[in-house]
C-alpha positions as a Markdown table, in Angstrom:
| # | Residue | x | y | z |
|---|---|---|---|---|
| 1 | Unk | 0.0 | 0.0 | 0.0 |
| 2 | Unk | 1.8 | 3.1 | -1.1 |
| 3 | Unk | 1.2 | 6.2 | 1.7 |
| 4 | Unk | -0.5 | 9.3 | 0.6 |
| 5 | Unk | 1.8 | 12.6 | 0.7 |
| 6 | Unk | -1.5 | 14.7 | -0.5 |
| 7 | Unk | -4.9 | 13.6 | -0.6 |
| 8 | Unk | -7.8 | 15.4 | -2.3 |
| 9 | Unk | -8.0 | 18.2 | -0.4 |
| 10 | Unk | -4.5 | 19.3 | -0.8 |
| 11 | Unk | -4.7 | 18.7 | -4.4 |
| 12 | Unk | -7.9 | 20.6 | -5.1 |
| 13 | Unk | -5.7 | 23.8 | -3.6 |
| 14 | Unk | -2.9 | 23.1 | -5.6 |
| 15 | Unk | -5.0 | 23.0 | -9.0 |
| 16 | Unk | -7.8 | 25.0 | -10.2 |
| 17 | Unk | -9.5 | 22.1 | -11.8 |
| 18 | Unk | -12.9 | 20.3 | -10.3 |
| 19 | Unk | -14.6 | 16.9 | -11.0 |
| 20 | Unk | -15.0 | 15.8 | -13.5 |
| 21 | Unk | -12.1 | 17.5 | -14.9 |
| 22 | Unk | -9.5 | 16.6 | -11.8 |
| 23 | Unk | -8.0 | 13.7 | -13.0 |
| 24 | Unk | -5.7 | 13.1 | -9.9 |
| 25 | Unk | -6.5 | 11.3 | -6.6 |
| 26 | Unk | -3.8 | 11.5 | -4.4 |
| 27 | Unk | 0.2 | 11.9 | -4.4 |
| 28 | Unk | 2.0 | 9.0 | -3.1 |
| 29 | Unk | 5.6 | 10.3 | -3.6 |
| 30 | Unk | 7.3 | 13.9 | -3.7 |
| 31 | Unk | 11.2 | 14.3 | -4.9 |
| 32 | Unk | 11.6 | 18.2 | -4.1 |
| 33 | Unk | 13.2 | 20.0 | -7.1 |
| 34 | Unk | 13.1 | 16.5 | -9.2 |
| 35 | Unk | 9.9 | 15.0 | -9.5 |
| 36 | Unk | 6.5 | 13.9 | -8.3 |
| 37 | Unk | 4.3 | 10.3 | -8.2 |
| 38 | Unk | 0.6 | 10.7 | -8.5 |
| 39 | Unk | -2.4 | 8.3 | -9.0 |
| 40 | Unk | -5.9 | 7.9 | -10.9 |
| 41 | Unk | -7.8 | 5.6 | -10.5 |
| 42 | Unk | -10.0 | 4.5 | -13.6 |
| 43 | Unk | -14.1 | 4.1 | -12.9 |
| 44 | Unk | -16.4 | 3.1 | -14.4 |
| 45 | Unk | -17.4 | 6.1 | -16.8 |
| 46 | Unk | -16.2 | 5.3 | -20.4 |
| 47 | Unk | -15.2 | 1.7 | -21.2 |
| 48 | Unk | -11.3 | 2.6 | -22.0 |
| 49 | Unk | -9.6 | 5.8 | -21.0 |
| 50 | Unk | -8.8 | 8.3 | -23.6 |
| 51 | Unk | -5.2 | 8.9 | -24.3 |
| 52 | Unk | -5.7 | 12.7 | -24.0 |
| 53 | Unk | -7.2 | 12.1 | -20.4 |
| 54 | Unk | -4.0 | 10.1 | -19.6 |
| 55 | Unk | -1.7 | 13.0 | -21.0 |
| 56 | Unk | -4.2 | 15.7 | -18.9 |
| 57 | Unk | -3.5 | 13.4 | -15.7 |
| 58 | Unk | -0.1 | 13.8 | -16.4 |
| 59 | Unk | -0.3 | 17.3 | -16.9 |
| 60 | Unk | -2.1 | 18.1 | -14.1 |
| 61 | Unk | 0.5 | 15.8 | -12.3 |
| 62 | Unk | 3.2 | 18.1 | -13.8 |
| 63 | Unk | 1.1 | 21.3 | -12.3 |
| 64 | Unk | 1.2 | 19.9 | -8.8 |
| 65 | Unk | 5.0 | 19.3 | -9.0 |
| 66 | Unk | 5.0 | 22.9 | -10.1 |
| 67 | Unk | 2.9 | 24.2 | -7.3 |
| 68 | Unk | 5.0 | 22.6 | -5.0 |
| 69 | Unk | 8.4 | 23.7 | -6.5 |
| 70 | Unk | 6.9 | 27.7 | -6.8 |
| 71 | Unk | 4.4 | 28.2 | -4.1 |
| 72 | Unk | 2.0 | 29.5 | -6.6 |
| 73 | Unk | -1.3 | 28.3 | -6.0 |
| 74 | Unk | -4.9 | 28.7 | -8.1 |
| 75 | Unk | -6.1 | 32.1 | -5.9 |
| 76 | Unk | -2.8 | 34.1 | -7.4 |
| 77 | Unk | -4.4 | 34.5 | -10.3 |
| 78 | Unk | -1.3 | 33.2 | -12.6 |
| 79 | Unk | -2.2 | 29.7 | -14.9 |
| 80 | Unk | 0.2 | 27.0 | -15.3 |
| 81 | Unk | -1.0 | 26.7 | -19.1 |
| 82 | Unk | -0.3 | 23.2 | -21.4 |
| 83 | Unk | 2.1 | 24.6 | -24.1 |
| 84 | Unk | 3.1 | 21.1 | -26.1 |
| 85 | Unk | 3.6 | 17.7 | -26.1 |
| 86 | Unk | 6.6 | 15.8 | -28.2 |
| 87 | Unk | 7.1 | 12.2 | -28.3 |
| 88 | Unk | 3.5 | 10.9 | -26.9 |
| 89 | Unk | 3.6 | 7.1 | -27.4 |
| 90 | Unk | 0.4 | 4.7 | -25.7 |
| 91 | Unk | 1.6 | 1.5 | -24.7 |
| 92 | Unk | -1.5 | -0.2 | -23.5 |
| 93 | Unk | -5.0 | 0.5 | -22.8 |
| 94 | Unk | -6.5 | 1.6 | -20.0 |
| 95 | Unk | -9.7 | 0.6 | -18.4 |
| 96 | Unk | -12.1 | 0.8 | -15.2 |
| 97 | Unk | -10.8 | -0.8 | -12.4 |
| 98 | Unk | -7.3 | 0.2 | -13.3 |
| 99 | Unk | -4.7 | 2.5 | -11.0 |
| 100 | Unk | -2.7 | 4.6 | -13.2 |
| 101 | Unk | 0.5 | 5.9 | -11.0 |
| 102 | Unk | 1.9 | 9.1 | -12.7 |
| 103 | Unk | 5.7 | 10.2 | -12.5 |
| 104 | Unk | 6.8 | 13.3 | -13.8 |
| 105 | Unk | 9.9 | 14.7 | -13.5 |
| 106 | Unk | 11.4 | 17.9 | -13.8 |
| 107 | Unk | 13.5 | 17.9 | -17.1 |
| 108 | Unk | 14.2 | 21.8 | -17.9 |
| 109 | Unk | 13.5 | 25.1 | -16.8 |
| 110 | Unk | 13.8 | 28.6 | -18.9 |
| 111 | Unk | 12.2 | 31.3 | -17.8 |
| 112 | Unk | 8.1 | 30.7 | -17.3 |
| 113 | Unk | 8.7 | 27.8 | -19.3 |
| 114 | Unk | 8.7 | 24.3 | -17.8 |
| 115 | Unk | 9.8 | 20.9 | -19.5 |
| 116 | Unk | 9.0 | 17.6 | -18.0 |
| 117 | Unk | 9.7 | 14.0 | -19.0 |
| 118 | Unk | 6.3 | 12.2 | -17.9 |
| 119 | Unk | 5.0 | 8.4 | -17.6 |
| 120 | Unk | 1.8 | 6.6 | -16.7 |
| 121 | Unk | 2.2 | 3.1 | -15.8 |
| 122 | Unk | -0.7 | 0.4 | -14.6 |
| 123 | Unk | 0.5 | -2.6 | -12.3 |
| 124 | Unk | 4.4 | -1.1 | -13.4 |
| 125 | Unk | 3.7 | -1.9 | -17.6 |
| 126 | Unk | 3.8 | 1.7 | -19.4 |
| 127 | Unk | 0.5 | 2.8 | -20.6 |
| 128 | Unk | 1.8 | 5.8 | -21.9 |
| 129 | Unk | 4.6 | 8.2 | -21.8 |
| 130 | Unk | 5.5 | 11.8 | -23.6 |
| 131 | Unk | 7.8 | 14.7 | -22.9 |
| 132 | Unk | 5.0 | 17.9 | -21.9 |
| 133 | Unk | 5.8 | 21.5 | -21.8 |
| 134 | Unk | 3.7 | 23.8 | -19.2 |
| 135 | Unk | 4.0 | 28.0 | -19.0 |
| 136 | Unk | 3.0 | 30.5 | -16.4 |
| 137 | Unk | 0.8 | 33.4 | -17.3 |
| 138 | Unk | -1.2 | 35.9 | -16.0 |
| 139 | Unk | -4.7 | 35.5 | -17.9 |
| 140 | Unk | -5.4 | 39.1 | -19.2 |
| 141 | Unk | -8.2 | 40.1 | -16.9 |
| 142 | Unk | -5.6 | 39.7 | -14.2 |
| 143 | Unk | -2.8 | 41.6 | -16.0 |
| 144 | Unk | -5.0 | 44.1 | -16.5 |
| 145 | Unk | -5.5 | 44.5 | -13.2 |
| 146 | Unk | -2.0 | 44.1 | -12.0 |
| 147 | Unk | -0.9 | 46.7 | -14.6 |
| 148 | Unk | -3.8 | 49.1 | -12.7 |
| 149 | Unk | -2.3 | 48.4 | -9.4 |
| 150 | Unk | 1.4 | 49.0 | -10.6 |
| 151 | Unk | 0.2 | 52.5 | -11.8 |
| 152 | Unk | -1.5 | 53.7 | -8.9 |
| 153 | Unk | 1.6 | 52.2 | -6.8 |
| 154 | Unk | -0.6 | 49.5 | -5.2 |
């Protein structure tokens, strides 16, 4: 039984994202400035899991490790945005009943720009893996308002 480093609640105030659209259920493993283990598990709700559910599990999985390496949390107003995916490759299906365990890892940082190498794995065979970039930005509304603030030396 693996332990639980955050459960649901800690999650949901980590990410922005509600059900049905939070595809993680708890973190079982946390490698400061490195990487991050998550899990999913699979009901009943579609008879196999979409790939592109798998990569957002992974990048929501990538946005916690984030959270956890910046501080910055949904209420600041800045958005941990999906900005590509290279070398996505599914290995097996997925299907209800399943646990899919999530590693990401930290591969390179620039800037506001965040690359990680990523991998979803059922009972330890790979179900998919792919290399997902993530960026930080202010949506405009809040820029907006920043940029108000600024001027009136808020």
């Amino acid at each position: 039984m693996s332990q639980t480093i955050f459960d649901i609640r800690a999650i949901m105030g980590m990410l922005a994202h509600r059900s049905p659209f939070l595809l993680v259920d708890k973190v079982i493993a946390y490698d400061k400035g490195k990487s991050l283990t998550a899990i999913k598990n699979v009901t009943y709700n579609v008879p196999t899991m979409p790939g592109v559910l798998i990569l957002e599990a992974l990048a929501q999985t990538c946005g916690l490790l984030t959270s956890q390496e910046t501080g910055i949390k949904p209420e600041s107003g800045v958005i941990f945005y999906f900005a590509g995916i290279d070398n996505a490759r599914f290995k097996r299906i997925v299907v209800p009943g399943d646990q899919l365990t999530l590693d990401v890892a930290i591969d390179k940082i620039k800037r506001n720009l965040w690359r990680f190498k990523t991998k979803a794995t059922v009972d330890g065979e790979l179900a998919c893996e792919a290399d997902l970039m993530c960026v930080f930005k202010r949506p405009p509304e809040v820029e907006a308002g920043a940029s108000a603030d600024e001027k009136s030396g808020e």
